[in-house]
mmJSON file of the N, C-alpha and C atoms, coordinates in Angstrom:
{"data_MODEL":{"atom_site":{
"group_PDB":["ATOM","ATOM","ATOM","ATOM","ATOM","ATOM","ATOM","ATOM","ATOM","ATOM","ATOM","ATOM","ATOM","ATOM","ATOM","ATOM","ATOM","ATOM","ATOM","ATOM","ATOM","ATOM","ATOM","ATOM","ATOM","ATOM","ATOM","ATOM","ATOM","ATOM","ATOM","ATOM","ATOM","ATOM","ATOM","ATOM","ATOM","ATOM","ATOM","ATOM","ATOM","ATOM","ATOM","ATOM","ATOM","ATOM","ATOM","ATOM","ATOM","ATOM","ATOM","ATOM","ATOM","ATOM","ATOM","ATOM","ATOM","ATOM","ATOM","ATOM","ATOM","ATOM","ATOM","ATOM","ATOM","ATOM","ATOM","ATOM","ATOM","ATOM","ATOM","ATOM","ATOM","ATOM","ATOM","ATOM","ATOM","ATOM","ATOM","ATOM","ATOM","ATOM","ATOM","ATOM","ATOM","ATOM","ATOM","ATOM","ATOM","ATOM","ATOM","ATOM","ATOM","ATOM","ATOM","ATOM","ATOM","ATOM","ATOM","ATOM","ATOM","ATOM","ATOM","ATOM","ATOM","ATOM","ATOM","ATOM","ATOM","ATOM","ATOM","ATOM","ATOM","ATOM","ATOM","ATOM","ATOM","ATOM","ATOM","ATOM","ATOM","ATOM","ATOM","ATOM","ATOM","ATOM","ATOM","ATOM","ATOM","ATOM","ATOM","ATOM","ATOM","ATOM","ATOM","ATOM","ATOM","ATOM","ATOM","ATOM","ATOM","ATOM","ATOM","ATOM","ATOM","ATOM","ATOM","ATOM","ATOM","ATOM","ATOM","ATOM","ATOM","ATOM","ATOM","ATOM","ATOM","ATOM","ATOM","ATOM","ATOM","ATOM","ATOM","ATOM","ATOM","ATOM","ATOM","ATOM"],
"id":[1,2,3,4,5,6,7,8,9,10,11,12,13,14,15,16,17,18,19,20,21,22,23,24,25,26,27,28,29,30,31,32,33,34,35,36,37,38,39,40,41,42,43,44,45,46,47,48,49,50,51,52,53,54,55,56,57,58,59,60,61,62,63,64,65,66,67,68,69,70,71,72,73,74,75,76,77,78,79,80,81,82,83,84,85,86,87,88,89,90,91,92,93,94,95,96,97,98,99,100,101,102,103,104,105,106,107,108,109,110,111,112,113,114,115,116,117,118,119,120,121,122,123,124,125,126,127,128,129,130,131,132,133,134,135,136,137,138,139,140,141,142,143,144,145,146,147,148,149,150,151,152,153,154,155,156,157,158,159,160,161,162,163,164,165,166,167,168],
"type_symbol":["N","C","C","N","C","C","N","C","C","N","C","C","N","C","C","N","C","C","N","C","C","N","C","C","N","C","C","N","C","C","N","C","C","N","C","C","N","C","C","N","C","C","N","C","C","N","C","C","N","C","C","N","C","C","N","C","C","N","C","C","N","C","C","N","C","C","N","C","C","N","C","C","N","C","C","N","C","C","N","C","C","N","C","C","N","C","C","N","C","C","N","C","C","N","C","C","N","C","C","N","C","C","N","C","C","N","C","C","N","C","C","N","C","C","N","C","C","N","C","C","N","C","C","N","C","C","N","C","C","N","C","C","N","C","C","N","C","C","N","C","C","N","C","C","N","C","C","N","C","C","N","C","C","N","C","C","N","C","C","N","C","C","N","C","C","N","C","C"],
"label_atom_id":["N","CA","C","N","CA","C","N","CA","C","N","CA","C","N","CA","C","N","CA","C","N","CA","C","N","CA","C","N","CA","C","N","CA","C","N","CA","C","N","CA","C","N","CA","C","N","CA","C","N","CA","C","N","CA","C","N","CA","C","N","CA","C","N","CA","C","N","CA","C","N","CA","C","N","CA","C","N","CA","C","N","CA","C","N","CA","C","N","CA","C","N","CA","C","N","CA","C","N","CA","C","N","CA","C","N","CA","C","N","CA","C","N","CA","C","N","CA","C","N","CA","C","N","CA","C","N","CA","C","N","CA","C","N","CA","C","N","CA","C","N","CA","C","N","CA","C","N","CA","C","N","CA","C","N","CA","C","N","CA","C","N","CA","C","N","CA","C","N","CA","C","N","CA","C","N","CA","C","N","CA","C","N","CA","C","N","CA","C","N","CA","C","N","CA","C"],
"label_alt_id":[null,null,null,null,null,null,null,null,null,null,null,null,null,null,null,null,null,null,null,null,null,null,null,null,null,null,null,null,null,null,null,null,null,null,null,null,null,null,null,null,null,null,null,null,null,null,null,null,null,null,null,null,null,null,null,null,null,null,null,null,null,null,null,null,null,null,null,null,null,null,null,null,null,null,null,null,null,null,null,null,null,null,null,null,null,null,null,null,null,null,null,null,null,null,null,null,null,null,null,null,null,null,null,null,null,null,null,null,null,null,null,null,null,null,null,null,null,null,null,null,null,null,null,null,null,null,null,null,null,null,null,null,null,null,null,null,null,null,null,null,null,null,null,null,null,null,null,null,null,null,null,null,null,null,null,null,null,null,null,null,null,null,null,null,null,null,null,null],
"label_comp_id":["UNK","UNK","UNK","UNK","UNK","UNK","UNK","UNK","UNK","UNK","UNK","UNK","UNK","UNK","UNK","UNK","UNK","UNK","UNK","UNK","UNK","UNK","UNK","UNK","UNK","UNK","UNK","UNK","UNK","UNK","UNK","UNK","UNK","UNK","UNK","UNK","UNK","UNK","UNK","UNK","UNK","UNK","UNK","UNK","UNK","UNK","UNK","UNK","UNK","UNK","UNK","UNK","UNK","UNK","UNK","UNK","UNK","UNK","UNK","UNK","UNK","UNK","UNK","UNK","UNK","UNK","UNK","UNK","UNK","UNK","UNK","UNK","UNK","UNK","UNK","UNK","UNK","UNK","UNK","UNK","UNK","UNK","UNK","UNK","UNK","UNK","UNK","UNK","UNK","UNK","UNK","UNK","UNK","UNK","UNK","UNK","UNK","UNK","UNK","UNK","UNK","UNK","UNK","UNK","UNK","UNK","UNK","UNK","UNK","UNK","UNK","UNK","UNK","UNK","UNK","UNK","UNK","UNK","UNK","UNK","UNK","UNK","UNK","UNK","UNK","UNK","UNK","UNK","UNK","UNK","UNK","UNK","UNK","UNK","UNK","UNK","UNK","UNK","UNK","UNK","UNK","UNK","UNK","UNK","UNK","UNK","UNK","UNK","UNK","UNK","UNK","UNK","UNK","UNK","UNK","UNK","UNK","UNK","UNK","UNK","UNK","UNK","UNK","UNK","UNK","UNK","UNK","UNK"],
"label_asym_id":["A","A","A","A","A","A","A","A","A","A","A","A","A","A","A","A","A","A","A","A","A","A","A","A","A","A","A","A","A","A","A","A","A","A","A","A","A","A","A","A","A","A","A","A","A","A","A","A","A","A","A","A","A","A","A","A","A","A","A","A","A","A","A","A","A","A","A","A","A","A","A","A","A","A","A","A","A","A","A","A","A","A","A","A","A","A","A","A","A","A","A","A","A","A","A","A","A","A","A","A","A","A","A","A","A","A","A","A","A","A","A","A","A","A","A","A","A","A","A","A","A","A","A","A","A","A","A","A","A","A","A","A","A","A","A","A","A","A","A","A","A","A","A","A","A","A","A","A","A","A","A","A","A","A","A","A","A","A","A","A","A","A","A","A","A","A","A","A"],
"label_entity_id":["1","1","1","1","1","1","1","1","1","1","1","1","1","1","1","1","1","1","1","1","1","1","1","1","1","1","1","1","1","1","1","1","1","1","1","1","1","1","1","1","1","1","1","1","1","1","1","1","1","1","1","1","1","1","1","1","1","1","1","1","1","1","1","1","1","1","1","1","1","1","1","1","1","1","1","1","1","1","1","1","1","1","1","1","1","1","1","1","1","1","1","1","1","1","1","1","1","1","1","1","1","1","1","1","1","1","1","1","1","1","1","1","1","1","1","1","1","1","1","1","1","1","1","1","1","1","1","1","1","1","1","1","1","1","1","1","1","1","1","1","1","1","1","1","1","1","1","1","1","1","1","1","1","1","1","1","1","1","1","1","1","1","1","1","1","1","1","1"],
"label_seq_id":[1,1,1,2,2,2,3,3,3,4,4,4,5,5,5,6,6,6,7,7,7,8,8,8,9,9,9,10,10,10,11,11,11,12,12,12,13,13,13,14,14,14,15,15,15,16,16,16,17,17,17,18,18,18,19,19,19,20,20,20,21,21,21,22,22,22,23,23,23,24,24,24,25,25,25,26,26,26,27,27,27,28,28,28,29,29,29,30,30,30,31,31,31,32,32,32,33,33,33,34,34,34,35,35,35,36,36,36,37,37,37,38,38,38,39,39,39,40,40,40,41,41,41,42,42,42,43,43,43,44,44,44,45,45,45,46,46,46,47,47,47,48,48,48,49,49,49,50,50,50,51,51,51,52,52,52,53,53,53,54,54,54,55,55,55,56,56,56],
"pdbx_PDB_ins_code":[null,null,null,null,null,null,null,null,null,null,null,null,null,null,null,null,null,null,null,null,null,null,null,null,null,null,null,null,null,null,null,null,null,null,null,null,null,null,null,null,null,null,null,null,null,null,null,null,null,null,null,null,null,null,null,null,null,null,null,null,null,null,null,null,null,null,null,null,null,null,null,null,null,null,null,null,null,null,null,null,null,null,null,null,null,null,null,null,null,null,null,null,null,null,null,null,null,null,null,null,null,null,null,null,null,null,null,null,null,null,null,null,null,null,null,null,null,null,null,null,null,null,null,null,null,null,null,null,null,null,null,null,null,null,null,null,null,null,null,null,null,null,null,null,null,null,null,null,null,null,null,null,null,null,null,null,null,null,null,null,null,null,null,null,null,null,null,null],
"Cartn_x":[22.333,21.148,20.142,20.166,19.067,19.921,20.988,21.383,20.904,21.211,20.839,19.445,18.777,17.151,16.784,17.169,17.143,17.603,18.783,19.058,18.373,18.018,17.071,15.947,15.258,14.228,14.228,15.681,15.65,16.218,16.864,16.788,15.57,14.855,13.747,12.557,12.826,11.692,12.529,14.005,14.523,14.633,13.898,13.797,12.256,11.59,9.899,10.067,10.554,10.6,11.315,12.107,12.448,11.711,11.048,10.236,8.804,8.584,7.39,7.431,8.98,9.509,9.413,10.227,10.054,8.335,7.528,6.199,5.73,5.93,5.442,6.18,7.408,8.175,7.729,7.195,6.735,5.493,4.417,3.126,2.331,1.98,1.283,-0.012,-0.005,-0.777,-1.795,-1.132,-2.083,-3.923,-3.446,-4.461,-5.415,-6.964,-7.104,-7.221,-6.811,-7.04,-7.919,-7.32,-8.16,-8.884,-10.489,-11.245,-12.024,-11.57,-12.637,-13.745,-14.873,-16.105,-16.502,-17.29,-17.862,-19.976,-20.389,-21.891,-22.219,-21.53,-21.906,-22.027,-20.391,-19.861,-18.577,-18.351,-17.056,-16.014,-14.738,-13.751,-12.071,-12.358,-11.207,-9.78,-8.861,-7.595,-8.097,-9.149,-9.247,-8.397,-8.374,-7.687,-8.894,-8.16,-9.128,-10.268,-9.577,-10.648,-11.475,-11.261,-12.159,-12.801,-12.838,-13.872,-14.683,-14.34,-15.007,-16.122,-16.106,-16.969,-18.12,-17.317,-18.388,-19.408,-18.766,-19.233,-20.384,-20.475,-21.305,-20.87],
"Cartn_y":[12.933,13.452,12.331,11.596,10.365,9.441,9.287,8.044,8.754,10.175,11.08,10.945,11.016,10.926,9.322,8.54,6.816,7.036,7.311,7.127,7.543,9.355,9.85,8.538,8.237,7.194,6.185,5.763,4.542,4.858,5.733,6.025,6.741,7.445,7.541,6.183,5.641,3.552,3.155,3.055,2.225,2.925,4.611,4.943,4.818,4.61,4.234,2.926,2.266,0.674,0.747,1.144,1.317,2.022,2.964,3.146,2.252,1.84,0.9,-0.261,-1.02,-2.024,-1.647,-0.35,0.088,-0.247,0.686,0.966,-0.645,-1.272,-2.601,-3.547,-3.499,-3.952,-3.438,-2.297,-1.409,-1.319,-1.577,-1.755,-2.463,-2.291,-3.397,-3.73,-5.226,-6.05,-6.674,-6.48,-7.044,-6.277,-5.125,-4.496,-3.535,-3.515,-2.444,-1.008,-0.319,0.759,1.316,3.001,3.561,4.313,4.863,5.117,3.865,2.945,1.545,1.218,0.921,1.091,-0.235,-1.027,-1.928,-1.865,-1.641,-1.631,-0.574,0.826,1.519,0.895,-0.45,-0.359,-0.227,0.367,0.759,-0.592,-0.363,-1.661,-1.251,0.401,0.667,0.316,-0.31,-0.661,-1.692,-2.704,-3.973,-5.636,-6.257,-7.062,-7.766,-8.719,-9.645,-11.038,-10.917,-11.629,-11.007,-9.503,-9.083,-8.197,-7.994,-7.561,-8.65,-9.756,-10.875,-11.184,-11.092,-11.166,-9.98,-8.892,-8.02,-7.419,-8.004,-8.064,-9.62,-10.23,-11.537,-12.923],
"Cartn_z":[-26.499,-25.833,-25.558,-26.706,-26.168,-25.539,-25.001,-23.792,-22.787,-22.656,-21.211,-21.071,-21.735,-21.45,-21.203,-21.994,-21.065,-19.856,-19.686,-18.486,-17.292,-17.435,-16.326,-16.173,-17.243,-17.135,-16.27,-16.378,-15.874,-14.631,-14.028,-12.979,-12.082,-12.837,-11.97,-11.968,-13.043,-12.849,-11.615,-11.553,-10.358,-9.206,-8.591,-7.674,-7.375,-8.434,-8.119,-8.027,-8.148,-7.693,-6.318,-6.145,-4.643,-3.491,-4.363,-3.317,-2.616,-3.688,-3.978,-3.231,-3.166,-2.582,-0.661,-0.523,0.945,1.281,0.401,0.768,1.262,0.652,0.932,1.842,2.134,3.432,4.84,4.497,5.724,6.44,5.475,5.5,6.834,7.441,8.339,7.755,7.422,6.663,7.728,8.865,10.105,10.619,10.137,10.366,9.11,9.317,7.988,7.8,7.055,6.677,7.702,7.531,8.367,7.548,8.028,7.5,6.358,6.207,5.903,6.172,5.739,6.149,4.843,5.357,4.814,4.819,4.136,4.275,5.4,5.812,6.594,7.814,7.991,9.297,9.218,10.27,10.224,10.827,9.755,10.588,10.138,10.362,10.952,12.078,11.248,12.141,12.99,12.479,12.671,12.372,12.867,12.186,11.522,10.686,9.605,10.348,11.567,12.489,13.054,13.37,14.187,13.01,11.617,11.278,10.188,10.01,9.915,11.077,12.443,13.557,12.732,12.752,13.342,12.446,10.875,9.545,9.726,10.484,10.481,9.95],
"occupancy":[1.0,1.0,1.0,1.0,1.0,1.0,1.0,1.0,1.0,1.0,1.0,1.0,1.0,1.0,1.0,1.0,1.0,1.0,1.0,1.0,1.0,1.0,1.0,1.0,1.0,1.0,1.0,1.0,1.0,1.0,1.0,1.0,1.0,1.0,1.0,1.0,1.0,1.0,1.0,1.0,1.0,1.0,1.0,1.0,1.0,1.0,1.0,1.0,1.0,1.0,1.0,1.0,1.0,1.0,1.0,1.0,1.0,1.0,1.0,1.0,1.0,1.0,1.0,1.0,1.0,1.0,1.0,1.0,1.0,1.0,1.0,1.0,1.0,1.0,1.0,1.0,1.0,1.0,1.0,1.0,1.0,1.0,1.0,1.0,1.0,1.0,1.0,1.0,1.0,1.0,1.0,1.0,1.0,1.0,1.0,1.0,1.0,1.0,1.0,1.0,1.0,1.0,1.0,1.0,1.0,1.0,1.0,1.0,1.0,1.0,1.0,1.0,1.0,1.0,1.0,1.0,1.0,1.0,1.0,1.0,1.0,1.0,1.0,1.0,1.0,1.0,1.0,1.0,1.0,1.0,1.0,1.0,1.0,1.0,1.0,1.0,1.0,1.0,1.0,1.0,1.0,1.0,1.0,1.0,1.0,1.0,1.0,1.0,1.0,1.0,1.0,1.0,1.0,1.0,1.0,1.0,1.0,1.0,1.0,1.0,1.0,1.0,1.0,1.0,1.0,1.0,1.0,1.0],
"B_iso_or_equiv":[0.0,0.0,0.0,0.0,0.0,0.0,0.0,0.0,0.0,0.0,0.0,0.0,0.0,0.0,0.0,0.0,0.0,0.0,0.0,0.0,0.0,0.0,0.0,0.0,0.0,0.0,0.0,0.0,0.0,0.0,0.0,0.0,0.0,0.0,0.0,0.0,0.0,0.0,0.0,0.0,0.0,0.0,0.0,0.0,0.0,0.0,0.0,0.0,0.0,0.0,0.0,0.0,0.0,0.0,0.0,0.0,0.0,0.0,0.0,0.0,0.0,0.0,0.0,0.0,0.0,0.0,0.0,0.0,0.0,0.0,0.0,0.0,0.0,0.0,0.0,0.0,0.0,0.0,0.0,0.0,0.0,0.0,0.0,0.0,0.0,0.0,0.0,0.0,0.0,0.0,0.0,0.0,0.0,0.0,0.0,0.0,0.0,0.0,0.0,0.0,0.0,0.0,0.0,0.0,0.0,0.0,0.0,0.0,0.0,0.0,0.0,0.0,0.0,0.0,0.0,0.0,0.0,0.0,0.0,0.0,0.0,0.0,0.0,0.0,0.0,0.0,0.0,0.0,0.0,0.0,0.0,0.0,0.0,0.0,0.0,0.0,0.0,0.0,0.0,0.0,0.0,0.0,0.0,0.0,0.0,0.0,0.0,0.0,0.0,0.0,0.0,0.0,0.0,0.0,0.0,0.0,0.0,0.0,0.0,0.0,0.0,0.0,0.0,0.0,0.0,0.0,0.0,0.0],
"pdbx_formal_charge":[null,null,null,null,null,null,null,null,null,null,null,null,null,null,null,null,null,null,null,null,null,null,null,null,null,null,null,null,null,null,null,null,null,null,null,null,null,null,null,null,null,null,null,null,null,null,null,null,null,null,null,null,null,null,null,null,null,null,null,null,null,null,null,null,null,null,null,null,null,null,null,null,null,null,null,null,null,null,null,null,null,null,null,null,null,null,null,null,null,null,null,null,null,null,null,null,null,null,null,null,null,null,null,null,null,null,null,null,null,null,null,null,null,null,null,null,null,null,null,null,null,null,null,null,null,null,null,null,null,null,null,null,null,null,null,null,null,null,null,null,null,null,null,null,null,null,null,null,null,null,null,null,null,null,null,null,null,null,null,null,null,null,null,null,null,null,null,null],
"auth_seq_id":[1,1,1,2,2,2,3,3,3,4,4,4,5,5,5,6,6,6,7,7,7,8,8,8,9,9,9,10,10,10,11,11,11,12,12,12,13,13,13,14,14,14,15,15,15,16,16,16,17,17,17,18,18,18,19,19,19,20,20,20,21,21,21,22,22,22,23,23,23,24,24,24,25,25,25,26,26,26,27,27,27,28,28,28,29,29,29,30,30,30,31,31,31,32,32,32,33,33,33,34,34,34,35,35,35,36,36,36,37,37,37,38,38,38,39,39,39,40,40,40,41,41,41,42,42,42,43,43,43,44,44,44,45,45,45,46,46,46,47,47,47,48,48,48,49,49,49,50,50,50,51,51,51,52,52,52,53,53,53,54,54,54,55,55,55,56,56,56],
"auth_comp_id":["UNK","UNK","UNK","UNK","UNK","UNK","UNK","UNK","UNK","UNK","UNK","UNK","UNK","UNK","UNK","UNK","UNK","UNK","UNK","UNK","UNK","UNK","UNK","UNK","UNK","UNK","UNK","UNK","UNK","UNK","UNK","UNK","UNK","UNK","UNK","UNK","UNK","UNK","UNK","UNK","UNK","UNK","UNK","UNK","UNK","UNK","UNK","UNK","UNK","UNK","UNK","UNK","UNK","UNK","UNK","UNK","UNK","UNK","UNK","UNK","UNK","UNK","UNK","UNK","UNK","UNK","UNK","UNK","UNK","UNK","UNK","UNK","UNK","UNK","UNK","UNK","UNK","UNK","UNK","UNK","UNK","UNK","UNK","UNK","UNK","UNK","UNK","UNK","UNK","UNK","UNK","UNK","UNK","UNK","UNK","UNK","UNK","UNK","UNK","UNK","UNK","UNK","UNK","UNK","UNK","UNK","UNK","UNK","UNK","UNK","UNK","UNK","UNK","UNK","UNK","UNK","UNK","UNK","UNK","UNK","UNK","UNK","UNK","UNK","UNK","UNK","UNK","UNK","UNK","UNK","UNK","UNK","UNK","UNK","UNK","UNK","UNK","UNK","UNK","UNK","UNK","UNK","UNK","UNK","UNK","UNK","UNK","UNK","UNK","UNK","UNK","UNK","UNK","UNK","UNK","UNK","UNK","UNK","UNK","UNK","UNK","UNK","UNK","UNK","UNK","UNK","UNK","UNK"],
"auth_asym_id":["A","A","A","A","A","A","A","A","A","A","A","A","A","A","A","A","A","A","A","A","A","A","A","A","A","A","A","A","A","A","A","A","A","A","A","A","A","A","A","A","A","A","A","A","A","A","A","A","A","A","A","A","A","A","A","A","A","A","A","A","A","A","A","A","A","A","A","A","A","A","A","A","A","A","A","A","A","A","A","A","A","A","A","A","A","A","A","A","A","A","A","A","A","A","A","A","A","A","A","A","A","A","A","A","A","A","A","A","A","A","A","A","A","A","A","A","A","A","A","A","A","A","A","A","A","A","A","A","A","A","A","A","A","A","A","A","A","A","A","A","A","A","A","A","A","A","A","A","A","A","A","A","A","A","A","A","A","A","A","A","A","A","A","A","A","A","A","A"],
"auth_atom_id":["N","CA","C","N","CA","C","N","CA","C","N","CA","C","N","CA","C","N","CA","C","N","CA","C","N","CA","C","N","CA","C","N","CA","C","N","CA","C","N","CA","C","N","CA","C","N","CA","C","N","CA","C","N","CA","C","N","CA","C","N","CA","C","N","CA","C","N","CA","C","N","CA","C","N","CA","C","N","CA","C","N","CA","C","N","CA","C","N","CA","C","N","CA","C","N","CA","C","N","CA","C","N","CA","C","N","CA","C","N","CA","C","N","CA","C","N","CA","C","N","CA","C","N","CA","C","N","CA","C","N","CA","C","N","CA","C","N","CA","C","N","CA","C","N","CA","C","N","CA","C","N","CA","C","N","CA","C","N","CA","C","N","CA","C","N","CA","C","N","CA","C","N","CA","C","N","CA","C","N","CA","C","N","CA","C","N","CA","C","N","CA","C","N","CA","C"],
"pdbx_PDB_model_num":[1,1,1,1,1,1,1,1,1,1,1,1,1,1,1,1,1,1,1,1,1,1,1,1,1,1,1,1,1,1,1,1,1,1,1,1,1,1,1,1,1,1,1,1,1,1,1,1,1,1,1,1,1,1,1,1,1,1,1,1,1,1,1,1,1,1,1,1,1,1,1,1,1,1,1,1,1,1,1,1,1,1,1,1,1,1,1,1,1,1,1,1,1,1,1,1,1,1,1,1,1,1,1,1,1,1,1,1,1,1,1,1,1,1,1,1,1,1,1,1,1,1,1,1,1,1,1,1,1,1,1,1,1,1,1,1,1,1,1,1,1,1,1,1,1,1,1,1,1,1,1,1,1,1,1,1,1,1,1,1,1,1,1,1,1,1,1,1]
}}}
């Protein structure tokens, strides 16, 4: 009974690591978050240059 319960474990750690792994292969890093707001401006699905501008 306790190998069966490691095991579920470790098969559900190595399907949260896989998923975790997708999540982050997938991600577009180019742009930010939506709904982001810095000092009550918004810089929604900006890139990191253009809300550097518009942040000052």
């Amino acid at each position: 009974m306790k190998i069966k319960r490691s095991l579920i474990v470790l098969i559900i750690l190595f399907l949260s690591a896989g998923g975790y792994t997708a999540l982050c292969f997938f991600a577009d890093t180019d742009r930010m978050l939506p709904k982001t707001t810095v000092n009550d401006t918004d810089i929604s699905n900006m890139t990191l240059t253009e809300a550097a501008l518009e942040l000052g």
